[in-house]
C-alpha positions in Angstrom: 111.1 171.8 124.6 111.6 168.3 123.0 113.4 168.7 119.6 114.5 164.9 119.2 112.9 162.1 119.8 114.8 158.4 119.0 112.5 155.9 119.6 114.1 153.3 117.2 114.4 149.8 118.2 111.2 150.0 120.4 108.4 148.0 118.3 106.8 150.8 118.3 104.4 149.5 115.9 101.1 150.7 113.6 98.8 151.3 117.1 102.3 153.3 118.7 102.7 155.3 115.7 98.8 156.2 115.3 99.6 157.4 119.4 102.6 159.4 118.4 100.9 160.9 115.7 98.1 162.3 117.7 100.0 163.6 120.2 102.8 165.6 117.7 99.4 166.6 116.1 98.6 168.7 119.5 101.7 170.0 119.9 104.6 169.8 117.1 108.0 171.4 118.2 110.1 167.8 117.8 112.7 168.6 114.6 114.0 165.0 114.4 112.1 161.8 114.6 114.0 158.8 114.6 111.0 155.6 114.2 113.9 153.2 112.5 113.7 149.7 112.8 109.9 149.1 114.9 108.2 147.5 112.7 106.0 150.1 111.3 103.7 149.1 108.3 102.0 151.0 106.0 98.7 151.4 108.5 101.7 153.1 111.0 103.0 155.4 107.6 99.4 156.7 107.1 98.6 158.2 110.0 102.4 159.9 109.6 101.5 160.8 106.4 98.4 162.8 107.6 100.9 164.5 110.4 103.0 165.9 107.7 99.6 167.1 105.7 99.8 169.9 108.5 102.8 172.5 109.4 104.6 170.7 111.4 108.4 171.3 112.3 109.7 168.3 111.8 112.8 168.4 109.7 114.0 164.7 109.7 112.3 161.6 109.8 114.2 158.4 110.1 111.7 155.3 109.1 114.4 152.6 108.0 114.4 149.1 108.3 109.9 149.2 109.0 107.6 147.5 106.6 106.9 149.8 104.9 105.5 148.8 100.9 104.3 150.6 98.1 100.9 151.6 99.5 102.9 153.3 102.5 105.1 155.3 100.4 102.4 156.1 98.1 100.5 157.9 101.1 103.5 159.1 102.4 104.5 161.1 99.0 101.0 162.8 99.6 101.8 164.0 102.8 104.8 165.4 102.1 103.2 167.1 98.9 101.7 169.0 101.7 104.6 169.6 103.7 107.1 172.2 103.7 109.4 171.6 106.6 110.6 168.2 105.9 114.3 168.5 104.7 115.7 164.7 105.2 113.8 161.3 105.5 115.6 158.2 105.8 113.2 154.8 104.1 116.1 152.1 103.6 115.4 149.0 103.8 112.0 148.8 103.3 109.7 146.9 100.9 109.4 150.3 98.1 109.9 149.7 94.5 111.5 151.4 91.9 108.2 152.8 91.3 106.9 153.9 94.2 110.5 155.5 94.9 109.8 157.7 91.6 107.2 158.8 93.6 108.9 160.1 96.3 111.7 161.4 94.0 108.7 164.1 92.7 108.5 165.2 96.3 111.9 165.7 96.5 112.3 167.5 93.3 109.3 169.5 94.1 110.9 170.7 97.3 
């Protein structure tokens, strides 16, 4: 069984991600996700924000260096509303402000 997947420096991309994201849909065992630096937009972020609507078992998610703004952390706090498993996520250098980070920082809290 796949538990890690490191897929960083790929350009995986929005269409890559929404492919990914189906497919952990059918069958989520991976713990640790590693999307960093693949140019990931907030189109990619929203189809992994509706992956982490469901129990899944992914622990850690690693979405630095992506282009990833406001909108995409936006849907991703919703998600992870949702979500239960998620212990660590990893968003650095990305294009989130303060305020869309205080977002994110309720999802943490809550958890």
């Amino acid at each position: 069984t796949l538990i890690k997947l490191d897929l960083s420096s790929n350009e995986v991309g929005n269409e890559g991600v929404q492919l990914l994201a189906n497919g952990l849909n059918k069958n989520m065992r991976l713990k640790d996700l590693d999307l960093g630096i693949n140019n990931i937009g907030d189109e990619g972020v929203e189809y992994l924000a509706n992956l982490l609507k469901n129990e899944t078992g992914l622990e850690k998610l690693d979405l630095r260096s992506n282009q990833i703004t406001d909108r995409g952390a936006e849907c991703l706090a919703t998600g992870l509303s949702q979500n239960r498993t998620l212990k660590r996520i990893s968003l650095w250098q990305n294009e989130i402000t303060a305020n869309a980070r205080r977002k994110l920082f309720g999802w943490i809290i809550w958890c």
